[in-house]
DRENDRENLUM-952642 format. One record per atom (N, C-alpha, C, O): x negated, z negated, y. Coordinates in steps of 0.001 Angstrom, whole numbers, padded with zeros to 6 digits, always signed. Example, Ala and Ser with C-alpha at 12.3 -4.5 7.8 and 13.67 -1.06 7.14 Angstrom:
2
-013190-007800-005690-012300-007800-004500-013200-007800-003300-014236-008465-003319-012850-007080-002250-013670-007140-001060-012900-007870+000030-013409-008039+001138
//
This chain:
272
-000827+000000-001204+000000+000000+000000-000865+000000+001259-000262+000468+002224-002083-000387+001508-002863-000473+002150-003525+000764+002740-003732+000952+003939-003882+001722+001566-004455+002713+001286-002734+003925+002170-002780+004755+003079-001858+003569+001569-000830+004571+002183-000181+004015+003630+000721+004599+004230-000641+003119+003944-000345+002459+005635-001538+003075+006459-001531+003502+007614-002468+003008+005630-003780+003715+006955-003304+005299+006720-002995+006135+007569-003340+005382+005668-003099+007323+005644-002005+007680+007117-002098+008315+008168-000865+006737+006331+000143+007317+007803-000291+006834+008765+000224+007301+009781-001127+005985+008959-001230+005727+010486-002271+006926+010925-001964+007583+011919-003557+007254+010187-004138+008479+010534-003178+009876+010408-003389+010746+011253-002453+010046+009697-001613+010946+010239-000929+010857+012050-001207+011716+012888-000285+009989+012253+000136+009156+013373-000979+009608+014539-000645+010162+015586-002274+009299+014204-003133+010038+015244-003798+011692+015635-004303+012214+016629-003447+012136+014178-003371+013388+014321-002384+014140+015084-002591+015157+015747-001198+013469+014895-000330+014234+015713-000193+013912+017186+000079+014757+018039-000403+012614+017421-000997+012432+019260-002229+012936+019630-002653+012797+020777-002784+013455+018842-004153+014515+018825-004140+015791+019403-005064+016512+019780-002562+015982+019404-002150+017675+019713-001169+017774+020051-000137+018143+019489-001526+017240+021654+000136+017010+022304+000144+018040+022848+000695+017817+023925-000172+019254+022787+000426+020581+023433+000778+021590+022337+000649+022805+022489+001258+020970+021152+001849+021718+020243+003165+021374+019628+003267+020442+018830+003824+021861+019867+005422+021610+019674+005463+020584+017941+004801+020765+016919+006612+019464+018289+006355+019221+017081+007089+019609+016284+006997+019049+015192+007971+020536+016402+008381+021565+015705+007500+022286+015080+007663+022537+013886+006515+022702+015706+005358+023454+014774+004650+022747+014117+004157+023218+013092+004419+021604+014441+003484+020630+013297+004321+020196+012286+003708+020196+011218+005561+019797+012168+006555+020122+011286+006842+020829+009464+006970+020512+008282+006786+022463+010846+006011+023303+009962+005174+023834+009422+005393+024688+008563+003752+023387+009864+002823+023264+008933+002644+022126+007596+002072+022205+006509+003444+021046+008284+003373+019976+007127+004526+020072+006229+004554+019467+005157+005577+020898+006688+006199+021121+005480+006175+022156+004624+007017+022356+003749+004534+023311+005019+004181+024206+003999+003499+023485+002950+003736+023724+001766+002409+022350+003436+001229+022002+002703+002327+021029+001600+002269+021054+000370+003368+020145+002497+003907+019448+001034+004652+019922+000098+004926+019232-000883+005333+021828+000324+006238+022395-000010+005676+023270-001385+006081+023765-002437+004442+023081-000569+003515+023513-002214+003120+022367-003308+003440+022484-004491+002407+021264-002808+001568+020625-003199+002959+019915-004144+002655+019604-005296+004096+019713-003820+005794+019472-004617+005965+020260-005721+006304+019859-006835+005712+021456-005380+006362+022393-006277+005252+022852-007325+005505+023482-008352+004015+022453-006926+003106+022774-008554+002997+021610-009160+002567+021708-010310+003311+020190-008678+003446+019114-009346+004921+019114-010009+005073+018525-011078+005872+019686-009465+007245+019140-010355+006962+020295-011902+007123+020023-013092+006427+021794-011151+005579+022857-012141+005216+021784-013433+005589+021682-014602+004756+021423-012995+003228+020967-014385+004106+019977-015215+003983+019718-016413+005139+019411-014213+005760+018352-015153+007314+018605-016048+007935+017878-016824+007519+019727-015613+008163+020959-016365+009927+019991-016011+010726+019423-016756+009882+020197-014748+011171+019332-013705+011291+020557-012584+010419+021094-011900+012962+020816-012688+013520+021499-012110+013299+021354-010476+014008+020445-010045+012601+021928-009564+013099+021932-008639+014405+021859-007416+014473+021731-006193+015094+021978-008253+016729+021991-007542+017337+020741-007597+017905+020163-006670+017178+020350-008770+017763+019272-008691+019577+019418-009033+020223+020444-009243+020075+017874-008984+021521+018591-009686+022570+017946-008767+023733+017977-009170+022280+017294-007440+023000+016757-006573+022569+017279-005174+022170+016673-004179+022833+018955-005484+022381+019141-004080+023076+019028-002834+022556+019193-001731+023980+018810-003000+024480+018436-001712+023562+017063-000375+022885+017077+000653+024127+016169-001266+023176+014717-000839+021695+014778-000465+021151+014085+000395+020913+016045-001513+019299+016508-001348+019344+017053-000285+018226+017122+000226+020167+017504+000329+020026+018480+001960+020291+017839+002699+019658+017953+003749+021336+016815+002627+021830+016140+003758+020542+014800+004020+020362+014094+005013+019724+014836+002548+018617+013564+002548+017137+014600+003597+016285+014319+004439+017465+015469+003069+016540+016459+004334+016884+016918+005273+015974+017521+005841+017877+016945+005806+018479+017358+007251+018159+016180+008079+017613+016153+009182+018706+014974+007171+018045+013154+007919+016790+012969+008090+016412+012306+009055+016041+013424+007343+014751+012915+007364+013839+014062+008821+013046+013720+009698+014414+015384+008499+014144+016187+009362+014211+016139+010494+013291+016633+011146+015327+015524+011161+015737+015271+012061+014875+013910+012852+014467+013847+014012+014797+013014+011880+013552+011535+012382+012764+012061+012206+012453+012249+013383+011722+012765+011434+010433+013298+012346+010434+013985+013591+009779+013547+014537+011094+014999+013673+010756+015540+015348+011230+014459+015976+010307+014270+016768+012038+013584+016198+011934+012404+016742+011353+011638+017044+011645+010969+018035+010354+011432+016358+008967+010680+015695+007718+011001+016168+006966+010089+016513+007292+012430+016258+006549+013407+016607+007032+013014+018295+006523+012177+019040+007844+013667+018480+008069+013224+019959+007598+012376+020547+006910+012524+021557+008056+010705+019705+007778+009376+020670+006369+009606+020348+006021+009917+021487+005174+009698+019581+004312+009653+018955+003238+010535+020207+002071+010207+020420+003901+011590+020860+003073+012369+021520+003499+012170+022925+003131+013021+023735+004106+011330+023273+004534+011270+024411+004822+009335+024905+005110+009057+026069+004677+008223+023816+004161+007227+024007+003176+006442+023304+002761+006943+022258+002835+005621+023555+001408+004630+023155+001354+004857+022166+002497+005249+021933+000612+004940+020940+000502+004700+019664+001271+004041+018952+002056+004446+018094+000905+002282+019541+001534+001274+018749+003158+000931+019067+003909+000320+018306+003577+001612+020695+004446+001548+020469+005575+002468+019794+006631+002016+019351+005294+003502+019782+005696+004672+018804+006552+003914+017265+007665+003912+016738+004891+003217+017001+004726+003233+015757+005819+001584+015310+006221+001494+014150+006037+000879+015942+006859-000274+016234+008144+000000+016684+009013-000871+016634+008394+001274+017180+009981+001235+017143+010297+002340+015875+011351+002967+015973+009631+002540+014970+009629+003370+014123+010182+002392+012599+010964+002739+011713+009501+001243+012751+009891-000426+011432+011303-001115+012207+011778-002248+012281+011710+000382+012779+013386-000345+013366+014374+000221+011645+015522-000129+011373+013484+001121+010779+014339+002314+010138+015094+001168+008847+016075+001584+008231+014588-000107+008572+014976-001095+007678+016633-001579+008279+017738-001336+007793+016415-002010+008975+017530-002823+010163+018724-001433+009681+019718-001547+008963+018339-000516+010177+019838+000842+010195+019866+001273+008761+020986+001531+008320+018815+001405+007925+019279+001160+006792+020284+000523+005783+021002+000863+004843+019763-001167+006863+021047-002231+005764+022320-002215+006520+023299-002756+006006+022447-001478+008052+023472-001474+008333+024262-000312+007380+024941-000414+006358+023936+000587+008029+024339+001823+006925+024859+001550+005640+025968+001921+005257+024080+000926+005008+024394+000426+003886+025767-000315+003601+026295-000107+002508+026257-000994+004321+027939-001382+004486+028648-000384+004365+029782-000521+003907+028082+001104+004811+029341+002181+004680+028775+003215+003706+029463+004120+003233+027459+003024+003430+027219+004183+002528+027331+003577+000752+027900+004203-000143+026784+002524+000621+026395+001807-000908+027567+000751-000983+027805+000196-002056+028475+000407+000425+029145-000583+000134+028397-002132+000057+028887-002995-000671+027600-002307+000587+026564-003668+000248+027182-004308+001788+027595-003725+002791+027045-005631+001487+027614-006524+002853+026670-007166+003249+025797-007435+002424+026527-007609+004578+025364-008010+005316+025783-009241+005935+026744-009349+006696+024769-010450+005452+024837-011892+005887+024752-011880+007527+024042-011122+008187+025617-012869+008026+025285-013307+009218+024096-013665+009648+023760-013334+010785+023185-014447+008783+021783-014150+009238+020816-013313+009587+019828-013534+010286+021332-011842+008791+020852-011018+008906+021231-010118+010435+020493-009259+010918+022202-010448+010859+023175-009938+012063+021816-010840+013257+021375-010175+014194+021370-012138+013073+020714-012877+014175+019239-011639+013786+018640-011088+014709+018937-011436+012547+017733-010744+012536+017272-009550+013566+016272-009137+014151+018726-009260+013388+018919-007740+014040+018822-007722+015796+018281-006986+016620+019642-008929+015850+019258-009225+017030+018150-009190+018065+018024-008647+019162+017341-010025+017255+015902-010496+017819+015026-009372+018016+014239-009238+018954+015368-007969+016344+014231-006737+016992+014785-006050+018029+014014-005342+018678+016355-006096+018461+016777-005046+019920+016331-005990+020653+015325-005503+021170+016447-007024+021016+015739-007748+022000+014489-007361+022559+014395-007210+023777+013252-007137+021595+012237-006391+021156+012381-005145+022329+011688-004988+023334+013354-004445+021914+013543-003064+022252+013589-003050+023894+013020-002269+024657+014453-004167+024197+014831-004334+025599+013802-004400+026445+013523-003686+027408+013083-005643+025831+011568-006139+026868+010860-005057+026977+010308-004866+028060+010658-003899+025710+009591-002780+025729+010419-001880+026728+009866-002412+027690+011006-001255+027140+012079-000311+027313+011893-000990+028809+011429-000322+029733+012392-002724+029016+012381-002547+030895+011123-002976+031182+010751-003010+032355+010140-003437+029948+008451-004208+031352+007469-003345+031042+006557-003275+031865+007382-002489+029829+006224-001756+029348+006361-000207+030384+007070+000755+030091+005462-000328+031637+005264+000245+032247+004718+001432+032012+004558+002192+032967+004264+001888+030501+003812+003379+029741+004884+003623+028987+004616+004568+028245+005809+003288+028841+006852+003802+028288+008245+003781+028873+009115+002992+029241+007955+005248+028746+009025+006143+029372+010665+006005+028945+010730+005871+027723+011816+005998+029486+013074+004877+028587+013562+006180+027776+014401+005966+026902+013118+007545+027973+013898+008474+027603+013324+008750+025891+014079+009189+025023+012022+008435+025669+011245+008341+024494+011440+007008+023867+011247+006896+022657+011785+006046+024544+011844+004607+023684+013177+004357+022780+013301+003570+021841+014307+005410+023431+015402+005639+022933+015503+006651+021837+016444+006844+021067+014377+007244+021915+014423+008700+020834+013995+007624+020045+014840+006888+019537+012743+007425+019864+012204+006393+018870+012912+005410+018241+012333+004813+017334+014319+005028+018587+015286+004100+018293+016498+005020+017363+017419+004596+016665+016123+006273+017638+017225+007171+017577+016451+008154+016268+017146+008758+015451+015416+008179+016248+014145+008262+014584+014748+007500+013893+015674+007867+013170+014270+006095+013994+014916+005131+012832+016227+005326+012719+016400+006061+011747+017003+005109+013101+018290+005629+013062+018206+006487+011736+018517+006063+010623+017792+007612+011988+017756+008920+011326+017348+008811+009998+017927+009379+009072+016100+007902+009845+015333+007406+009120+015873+006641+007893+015686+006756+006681+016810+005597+008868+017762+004908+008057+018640+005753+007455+018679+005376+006284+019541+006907+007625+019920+007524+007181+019432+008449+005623+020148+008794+004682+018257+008605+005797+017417+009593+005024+017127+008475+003511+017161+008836+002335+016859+007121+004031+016852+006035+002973+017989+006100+002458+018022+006257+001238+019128+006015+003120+020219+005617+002281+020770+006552+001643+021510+006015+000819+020860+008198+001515+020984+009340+001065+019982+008679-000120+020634+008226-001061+018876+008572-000221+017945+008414-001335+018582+007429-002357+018691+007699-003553+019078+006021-001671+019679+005219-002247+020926+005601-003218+020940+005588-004449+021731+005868-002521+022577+006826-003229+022395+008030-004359+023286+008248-005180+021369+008661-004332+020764+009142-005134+020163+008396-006564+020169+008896-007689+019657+007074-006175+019005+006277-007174+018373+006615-008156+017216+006872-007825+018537+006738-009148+017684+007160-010353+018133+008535-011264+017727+008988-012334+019263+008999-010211+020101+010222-010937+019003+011333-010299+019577+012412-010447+017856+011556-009738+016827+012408-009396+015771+012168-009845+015403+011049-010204+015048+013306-009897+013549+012839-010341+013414+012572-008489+014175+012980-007612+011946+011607-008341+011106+010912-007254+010747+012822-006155+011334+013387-005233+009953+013021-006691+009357+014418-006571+010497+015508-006001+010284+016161-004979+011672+015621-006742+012792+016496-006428+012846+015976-004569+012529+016524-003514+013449+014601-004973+013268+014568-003070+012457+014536-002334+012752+014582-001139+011194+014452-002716+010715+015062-001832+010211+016141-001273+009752+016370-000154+010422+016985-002552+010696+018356-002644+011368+019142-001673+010965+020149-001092+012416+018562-001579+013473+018764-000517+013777+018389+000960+014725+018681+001690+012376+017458+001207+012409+017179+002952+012053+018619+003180+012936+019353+003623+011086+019014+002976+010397+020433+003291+010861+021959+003231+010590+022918+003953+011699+021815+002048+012116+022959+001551+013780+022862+002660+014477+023874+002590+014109+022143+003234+015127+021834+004532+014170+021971+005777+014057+022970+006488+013700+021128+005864+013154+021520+007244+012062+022613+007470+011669+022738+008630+011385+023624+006272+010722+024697+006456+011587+026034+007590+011261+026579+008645+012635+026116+006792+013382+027331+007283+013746+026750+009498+013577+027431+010510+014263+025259+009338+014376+025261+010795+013399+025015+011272+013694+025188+012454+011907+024584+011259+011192+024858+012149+010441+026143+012232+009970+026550+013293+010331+026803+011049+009917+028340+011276+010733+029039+012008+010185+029829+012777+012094+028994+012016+012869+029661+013301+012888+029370+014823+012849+030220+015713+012943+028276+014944+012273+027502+016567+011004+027483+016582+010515+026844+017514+010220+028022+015783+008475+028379+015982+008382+029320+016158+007420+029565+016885+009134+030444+015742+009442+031827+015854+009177+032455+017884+008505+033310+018461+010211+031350+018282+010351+031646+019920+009805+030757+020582+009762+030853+021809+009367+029896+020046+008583+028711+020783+007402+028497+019925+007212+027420+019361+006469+029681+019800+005161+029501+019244+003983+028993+020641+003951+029351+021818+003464+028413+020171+001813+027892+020647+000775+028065+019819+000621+027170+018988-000163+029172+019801-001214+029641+019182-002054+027894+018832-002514+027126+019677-002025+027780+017889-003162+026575+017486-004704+027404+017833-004876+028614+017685-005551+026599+018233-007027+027162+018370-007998+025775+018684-008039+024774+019400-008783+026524+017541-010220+025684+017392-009625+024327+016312-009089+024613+015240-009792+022932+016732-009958+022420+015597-008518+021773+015329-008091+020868+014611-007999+022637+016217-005855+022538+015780-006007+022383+014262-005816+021412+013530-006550+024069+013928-005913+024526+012621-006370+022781+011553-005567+022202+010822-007523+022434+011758-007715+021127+011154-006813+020451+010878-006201+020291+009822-006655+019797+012395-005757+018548+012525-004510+018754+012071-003832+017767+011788-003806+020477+011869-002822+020296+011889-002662+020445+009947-001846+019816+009274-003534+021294+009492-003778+020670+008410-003945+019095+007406-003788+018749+006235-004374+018461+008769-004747+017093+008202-003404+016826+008260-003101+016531+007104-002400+016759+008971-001121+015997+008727-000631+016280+007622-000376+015332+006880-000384+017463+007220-000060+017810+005671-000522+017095+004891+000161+016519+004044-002164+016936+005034-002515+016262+003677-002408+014942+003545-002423+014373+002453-002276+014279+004837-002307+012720+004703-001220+011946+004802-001191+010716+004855-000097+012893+004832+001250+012406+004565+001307+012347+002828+001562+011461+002012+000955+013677+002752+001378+013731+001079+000211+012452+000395+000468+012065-000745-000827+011940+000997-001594+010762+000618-000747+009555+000241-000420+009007-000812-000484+009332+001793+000379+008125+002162+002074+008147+000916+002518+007182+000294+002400+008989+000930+003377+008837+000023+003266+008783-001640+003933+008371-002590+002215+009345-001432+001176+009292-003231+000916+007909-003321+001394+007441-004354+000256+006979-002523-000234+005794-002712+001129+004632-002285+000936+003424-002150+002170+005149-002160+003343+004213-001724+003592+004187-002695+003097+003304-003396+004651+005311-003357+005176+005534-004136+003933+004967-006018+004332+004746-007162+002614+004950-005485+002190+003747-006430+002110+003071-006515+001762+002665-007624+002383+001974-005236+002365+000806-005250+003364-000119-005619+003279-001258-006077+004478+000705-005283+005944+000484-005885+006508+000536-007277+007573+000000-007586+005815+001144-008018+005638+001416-009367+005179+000477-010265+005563-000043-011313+003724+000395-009117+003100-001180-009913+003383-002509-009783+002794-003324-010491+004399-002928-008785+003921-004297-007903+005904-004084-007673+006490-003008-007559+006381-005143-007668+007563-005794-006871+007931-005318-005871+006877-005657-005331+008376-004905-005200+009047-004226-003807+008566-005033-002776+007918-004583-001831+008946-006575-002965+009016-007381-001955+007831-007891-002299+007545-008794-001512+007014-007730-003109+005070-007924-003059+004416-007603-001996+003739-008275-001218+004761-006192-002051+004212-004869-001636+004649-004469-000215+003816-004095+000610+005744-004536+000017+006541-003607+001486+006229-004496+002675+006419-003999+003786+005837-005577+002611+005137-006301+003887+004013-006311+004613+003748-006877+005673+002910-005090+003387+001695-004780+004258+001671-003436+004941+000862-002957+005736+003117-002815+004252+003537-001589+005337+003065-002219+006835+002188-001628+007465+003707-003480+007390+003921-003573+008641+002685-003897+009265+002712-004440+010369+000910-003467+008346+000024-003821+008751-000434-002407+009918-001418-002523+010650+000198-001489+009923+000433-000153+010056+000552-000630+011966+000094+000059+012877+001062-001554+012077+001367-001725+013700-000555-002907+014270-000810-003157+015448-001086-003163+013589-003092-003403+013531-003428-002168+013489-004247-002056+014401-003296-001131+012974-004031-000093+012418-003312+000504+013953-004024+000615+014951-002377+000728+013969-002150+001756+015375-002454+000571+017314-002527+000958+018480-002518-000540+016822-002727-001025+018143-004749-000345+018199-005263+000341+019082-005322-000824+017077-006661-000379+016888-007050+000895+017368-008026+001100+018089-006214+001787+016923-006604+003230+017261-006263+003273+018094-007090+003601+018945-004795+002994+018610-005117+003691+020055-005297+002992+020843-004539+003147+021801-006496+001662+020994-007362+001457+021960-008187+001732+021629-008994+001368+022484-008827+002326+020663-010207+002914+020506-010233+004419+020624-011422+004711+020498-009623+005382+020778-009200+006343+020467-008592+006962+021671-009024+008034+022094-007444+006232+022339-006638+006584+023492-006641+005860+024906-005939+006249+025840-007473+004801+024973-007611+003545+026106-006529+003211+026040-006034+003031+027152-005648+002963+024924-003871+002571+025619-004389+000817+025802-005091+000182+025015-004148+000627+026314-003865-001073+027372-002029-001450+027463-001192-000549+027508-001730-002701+027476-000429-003324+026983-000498-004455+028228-001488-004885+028820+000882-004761+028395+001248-005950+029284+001438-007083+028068+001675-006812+026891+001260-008544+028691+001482-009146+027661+003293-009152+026977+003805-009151+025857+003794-009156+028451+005348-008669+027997+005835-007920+026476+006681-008192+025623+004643-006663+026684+004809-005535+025610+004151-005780+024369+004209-004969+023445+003501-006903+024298+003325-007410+022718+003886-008268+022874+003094-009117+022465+005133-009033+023325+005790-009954+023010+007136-008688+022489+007621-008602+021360+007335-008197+023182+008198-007131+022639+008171-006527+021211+009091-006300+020425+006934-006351+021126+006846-005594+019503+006381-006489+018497+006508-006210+017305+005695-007858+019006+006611-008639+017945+007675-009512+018188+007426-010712+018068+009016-009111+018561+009950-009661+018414+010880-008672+017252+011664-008982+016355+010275-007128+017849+011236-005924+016801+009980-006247+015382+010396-005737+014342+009116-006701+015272+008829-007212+013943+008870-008418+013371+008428-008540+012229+009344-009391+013980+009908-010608+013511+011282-010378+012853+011600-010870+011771+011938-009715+013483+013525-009685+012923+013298-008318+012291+014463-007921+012273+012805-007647+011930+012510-006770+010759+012223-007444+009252+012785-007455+008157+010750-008121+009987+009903-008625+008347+011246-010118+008282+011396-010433+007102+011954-010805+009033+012606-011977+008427+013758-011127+007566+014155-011670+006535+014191-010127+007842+015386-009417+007660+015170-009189+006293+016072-009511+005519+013885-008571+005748+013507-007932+004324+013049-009476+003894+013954-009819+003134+012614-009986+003939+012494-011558+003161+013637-011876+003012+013950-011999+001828+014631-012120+003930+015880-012395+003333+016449-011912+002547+016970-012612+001679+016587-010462+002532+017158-009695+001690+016465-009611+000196+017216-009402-000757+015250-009748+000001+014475-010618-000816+015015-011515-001657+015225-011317-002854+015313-012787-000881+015690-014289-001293+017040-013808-002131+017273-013914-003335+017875-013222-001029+019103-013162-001629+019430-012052-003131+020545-012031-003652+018330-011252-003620+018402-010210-004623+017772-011535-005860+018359-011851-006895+016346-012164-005316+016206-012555-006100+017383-013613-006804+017164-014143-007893
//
């Protein structure tokens, strides 16, 4: 988990690496490199690509599609860490969601949880003087999306192979960003073609090494060093970007990670 929290967070800097390239087009480069690297692995393991619930598989890639350019957005247009902190909002809209999608009911404690990370949202949004309110809301409006894309999966449960969906972020969002790249191209040049390569590969990392950690280890072992991902992006982008913070604005982002990480412990307590 460690190993797939730095991957995405170096992904994360690749793409604030190349803020004059639509992230529509970075998009679509990363959904060629995973659209292959999917389809000779489901190949070898002699698993249908299609899958047999396609409906839900498109609508789980139309969601997910939709929170990255979202993502990409806040990512290239605010701080690193805060990007990357209103992004661990996607748990919270998940378990809401979850009341109308899985039918699961949500403790009143969990309602104070929720609380405490918009609170979070508020302080960043009116004192954090680098962030812009029109991006702090997209970034709110990612998770959102995000949450959505989980709970399509959820619903899905074990009636898919792992691979099929993710098969299917790409093979959805290939066709719409190659058409809005079509008229809104930006020639990549010089060490673009890299970087924009590197996002391809270090997503498909980061989800290689999640998706093992989860396999091996307890859910609730494991899913709490995700949130080490907000060290790794305050790090980079002061080493990397000079980004500088009010103290306001780390009281802010950990308040939207206090009522995140109490939210999944609870939900924890109460499964176990």
């Amino acid at each position: 988990m460690l190993l797939s929290t730095l991957f995405f967070s170096l992904m994360n800097v690749c793409v604030k690496l190349i803020p004059h390239i639509p992230a529509m087009e970075i998009i679509l480069f990363r959904s060629v490199v995973s659209l292959v690297i999917s389809y000779f692995a489901l190949s070898r393991q002699k698993v249908s690509v299609w899958g047999n619930n396609r409906g839900l598989l498109i609508i789980r890639g139309l969601t997910g599609s939709t929170a990255l350019v979202l993502f990409f957005n806040t990512l290239q247009n605010l701080p690193l860490a805060t990007a990357a902190t209103l992004q661990y909002l996607s748990p919270i809209f998940t378990t809401i969601l979850g009341v109308f999608i899985v039918k699961e009911k949500v403790k009143p404690w969990q309602w104070a949880f929720f609380a405490i990370s918009f609170a979070g949202i508020i302080v960043i949004e009116g004192l954090d003087a680098t962030a812009d309110s029109l991006y702090v809301w997209m970034g709110v409006a990612s998770a959102l999306f995000s949450g959505l894309a989980y709970s399509s999966i959820r619903r899905l449960n074990t009636r898919e192979h792992p691979l099929v969906i993710v098969f299917y972020f790409p093979l959805v969002a290939l066709p719409i960003a190659g058409i809005y790249s079509i008229f809104n191209w930006v020639q990549p040049e010089g060490w673009d073609w890299g970087i924009l390569l590197l996002v391809g590969i270090l997503t498909q990392l980061g989800q290689y090494y999640m998706t093992m950690s989860y396999q091996a280890e307890e859910i609730s072992k494991v899913a709490n060093l995700n949130y080490i991902g907000i060290i790794y992006a305050l790090a980079m982008g002061f080493i990397l970007f000079d980004e500088h913070f009010e103290l306001a604005t780390y009281v802010g982002m950990a308040l939207v990670l206090v009522g995140v990480i109490l939210n999944v412990r609870y939900k924890n307590r109460l499964s176990q």
